[in-house]
C-alpha positions in Angstrom: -1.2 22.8 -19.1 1.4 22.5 -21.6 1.4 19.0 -23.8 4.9 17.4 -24.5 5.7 16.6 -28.0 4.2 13.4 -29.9 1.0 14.2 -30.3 -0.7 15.1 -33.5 -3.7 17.8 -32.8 -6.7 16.6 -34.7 -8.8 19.7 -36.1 -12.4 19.5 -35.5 -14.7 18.7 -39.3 -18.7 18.1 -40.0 -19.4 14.8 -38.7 -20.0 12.2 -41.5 -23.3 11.2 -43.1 -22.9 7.6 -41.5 -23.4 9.1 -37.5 -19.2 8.9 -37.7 -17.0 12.2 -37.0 -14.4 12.2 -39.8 -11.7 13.7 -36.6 -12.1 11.0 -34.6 -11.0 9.0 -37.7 -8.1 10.6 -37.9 -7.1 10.7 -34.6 -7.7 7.3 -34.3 -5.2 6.7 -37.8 -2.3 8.3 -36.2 -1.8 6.1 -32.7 -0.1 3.5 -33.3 -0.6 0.0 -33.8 -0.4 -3.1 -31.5 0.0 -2.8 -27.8 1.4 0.7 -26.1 4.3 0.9 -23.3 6.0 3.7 -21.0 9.6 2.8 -21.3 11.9 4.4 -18.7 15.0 4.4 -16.7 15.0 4.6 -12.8 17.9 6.8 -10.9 18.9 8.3 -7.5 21.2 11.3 -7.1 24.1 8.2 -7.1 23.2 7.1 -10.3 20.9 4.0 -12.1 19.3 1.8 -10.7 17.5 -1.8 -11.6 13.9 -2.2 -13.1 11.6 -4.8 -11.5 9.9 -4.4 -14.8 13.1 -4.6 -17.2 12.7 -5.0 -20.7 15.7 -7.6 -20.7 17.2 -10.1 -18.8 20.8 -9.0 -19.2 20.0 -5.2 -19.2 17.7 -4.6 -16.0 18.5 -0.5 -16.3 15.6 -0.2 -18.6 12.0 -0.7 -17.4 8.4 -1.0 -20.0 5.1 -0.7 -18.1 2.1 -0.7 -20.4 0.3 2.3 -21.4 -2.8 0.7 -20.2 -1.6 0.7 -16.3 -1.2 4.2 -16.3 -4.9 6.0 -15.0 -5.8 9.4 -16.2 -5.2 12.2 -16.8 -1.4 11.7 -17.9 0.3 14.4 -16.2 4.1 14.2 -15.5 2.5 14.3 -11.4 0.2 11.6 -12.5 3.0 9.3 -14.3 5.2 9.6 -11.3 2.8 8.2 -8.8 2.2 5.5 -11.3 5.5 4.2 -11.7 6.8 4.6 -8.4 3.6 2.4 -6.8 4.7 0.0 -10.0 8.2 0.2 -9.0 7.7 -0.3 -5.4 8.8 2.7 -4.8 8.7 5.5 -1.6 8.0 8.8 -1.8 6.5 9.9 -5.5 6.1 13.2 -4.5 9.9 13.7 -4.3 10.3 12.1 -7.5 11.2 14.2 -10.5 11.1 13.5 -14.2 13.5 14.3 -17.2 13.0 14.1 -20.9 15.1 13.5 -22.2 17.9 12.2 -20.1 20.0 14.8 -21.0 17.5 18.2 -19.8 18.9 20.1 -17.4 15.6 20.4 -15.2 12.8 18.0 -15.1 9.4 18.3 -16.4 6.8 20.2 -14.5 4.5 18.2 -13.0 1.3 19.9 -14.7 2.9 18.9 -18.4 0.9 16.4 -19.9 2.0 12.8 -21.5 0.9 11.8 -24.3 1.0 8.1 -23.9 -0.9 6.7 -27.0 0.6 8.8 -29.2 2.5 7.4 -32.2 5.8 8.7 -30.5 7.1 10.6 -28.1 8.8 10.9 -24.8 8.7 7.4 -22.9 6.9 5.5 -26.1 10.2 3.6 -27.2 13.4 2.4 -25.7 15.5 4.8 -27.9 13.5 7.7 -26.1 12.8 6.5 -22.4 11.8 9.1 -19.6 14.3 9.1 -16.5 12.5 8.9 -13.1 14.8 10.5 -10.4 13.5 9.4 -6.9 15.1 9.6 -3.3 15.6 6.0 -2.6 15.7 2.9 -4.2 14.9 1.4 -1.0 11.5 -0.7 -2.2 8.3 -1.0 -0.2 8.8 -5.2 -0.9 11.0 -7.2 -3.2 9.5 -8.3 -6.3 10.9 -10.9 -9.1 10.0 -10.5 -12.5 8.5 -13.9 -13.4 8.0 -13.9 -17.4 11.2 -15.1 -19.3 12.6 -12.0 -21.0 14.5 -11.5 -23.9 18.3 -10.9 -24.3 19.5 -7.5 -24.7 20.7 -7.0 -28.4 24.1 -5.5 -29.4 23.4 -2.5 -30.0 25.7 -0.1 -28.1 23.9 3.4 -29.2 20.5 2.3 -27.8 21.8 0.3 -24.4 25.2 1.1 -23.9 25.4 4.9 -25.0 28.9 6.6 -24.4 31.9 5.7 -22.3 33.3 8.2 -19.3 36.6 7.7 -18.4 38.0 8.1 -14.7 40.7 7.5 -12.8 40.5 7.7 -8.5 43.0 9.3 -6.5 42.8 7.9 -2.5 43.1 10.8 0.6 45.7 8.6 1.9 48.4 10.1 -0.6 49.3 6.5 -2.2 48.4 7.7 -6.1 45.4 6.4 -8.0 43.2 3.4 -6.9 42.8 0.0 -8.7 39.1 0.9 -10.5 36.1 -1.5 -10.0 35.3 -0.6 -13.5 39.1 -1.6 -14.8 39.2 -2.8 -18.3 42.5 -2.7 -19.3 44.9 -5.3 -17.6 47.8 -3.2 -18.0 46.2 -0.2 -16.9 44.1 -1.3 -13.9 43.2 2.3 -12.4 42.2 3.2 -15.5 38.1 3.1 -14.9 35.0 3.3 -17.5 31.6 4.1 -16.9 28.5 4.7 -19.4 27.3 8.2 -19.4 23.6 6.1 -19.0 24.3 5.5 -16.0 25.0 9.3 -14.9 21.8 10.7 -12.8 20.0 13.8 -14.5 20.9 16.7 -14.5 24.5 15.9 -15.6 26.4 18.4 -13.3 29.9 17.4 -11.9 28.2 16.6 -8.7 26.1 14.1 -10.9 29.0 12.7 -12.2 30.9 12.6 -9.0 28.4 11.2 -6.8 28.2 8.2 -9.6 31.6 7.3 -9.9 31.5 7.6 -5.5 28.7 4.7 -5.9 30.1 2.6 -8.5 33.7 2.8 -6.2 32.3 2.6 -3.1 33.2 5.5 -1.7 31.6 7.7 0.7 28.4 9.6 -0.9 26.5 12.7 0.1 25.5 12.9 3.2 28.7 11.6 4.5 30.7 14.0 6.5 33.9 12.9 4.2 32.6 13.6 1.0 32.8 17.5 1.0 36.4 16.9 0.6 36.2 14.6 -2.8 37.3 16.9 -5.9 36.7 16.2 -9.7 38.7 17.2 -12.1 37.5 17.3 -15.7 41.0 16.0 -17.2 44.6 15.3 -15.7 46.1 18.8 -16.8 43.5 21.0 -14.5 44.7 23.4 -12.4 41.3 23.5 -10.5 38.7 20.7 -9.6 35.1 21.5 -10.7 32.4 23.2 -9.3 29.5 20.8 -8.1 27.1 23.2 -10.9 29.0 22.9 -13.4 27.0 21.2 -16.2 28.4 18.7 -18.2 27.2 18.2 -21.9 27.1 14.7 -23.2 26.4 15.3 -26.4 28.3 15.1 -29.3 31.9 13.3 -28.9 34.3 15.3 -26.6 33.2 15.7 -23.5 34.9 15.3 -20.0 36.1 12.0 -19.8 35.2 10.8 -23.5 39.0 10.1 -23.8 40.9 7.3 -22.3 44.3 9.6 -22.6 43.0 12.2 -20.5 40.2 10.9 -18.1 38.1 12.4 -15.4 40.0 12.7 -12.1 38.3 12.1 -8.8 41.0 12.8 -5.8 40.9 12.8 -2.0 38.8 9.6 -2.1 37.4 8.1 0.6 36.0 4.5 1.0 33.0 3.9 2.6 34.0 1.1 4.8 30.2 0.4 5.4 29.0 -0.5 2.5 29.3 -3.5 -0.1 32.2 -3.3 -2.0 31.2 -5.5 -4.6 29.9 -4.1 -7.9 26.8 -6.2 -9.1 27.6 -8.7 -12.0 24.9 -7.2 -14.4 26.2 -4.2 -14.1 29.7 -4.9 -15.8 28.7 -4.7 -19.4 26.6 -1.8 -18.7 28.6 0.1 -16.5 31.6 -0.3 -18.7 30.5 -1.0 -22.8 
């Protein structure tokens, strides 16, 4: 069972004159102080999804749980039963974790937490784990009571990176008007936060997300075979669903307003809500 990183290994010593072992000292020195919490971010395949246990009132895309809920022993198979039965979630077993966002395959479900540690995967917001589940159809409805705090400013915690799209309809009429327009003399121009991109970040990924956020169809619709992505204006071929896209650093597909992602041959999904959620504005498009 391998452990993931954030945990300090604590050699064994002579126990102490006083009946106290001199390791468990240590040990005990190097988790942290105050109260512990499992911080995390909930997906489908289409992309994020609201916490009912969000750390901020105005930024429901990242969840905290205390340490303390979690039983033992903290295995990745453990955590994910946890969270989804805290979530209100179906179907754990389905579930898959990444850490971070950006791996390319989750975490086996034998790897080991360390959930006290002083740091780590899933012990801070800067570093929350990504729970990818099948639905985020809940087993009830629940409101989050306690009055939470406002989401601070700061763009490189909550708001990461901006993807740039524009849509292209099957009907032949040009680009779209995007739901995530921000410029008022550019209305098809469209903006999304990578953060908001399911793991792994593949073109389907990516295509399946701005789909959603348009309302257009998804998989599993007979339609959506024939959406393309194309990673700039200039290509000569749309994408391959496994091709993987790297977020990291600053020039990446769709980091540039002047040459944005292209999704053509797009089809609305007549049955389902056209309205983007308020809250998800400033985090869709920051």
């Amino acid at each position: 069972m391998s452990t993931l990183p954030g945990y300090d290994h604590v050699p064994s010593s002579t126990p102490c004159l006083d009946g106290t072992d001199s390791a468990a000292k240590v040990a005990k020195s190097t988790k942290r102080t105050g109260p512990n919490y499992v911080y995390y971010r909930l997906y489908t395949k289409l992309g994020a999804f609201e916490s009912n246990h969000a750390l901020y009132y105005n930024n429901r895309f990242i969840g905290r749980i205390p340490s303390k809920l979690f039983p033992p022993p903290h295995t990745v198979a453990s955590v994910k039963r946890s969270l989804c039965k805290l979530e209100d979630l179906l179907e754990p077993d389905k579930a898959l974790i990444f850490t971070p966002n950006s791996s390319p395959a989750p975490i086996e479900d034998s790897t080991r937490f360390s959930l006290y540690a002083p740091s780590g995967p899933g012990l801070s917001e800067q570093d929350p784990i990504a729970l990818v589940v099948e639905s985020e159809k809940r087993t009830e409805e629940v409101s989050q009571s306690e009055k939470l705090p406002e989401c601070p400013d700061d763009t490189d915690i909550h708001y990461g990176k901006s993807l740039y799209y524009r849509v292209y309809s099957s009907d032949g009429k040009g680009e779209k008007e995007a739901k995530t327009s921000f410029d008022e003399s550019d209305i098809s121009l469209g903006r999304i936060n990578i953060l908001f991109i399911a793991p792994p970040h593949t073109a389907e990924s990516l295509k399946a997300c701005i789909a959603k956020v348009e309302g257009l169809v998804t998989p599993g619709h007979a339609l959506y075979k024939d959406i393309e992505l194309f990673q700039d204006m200039t290509s000569d071929a749309a994408m391959s669903d496994t091709d993987v896209i790297s977020f990291q650093g600053d020039s990446y597909p769709g980091s540039d307003e002047g040459d944005p992602v292209a999704l053509v041959n797009a089809i609305a999904n007549t049955a389902a809500d056209q309205k983007v959620k308020p809250t998800l504005g400033k985090v869709l498009s920051e």
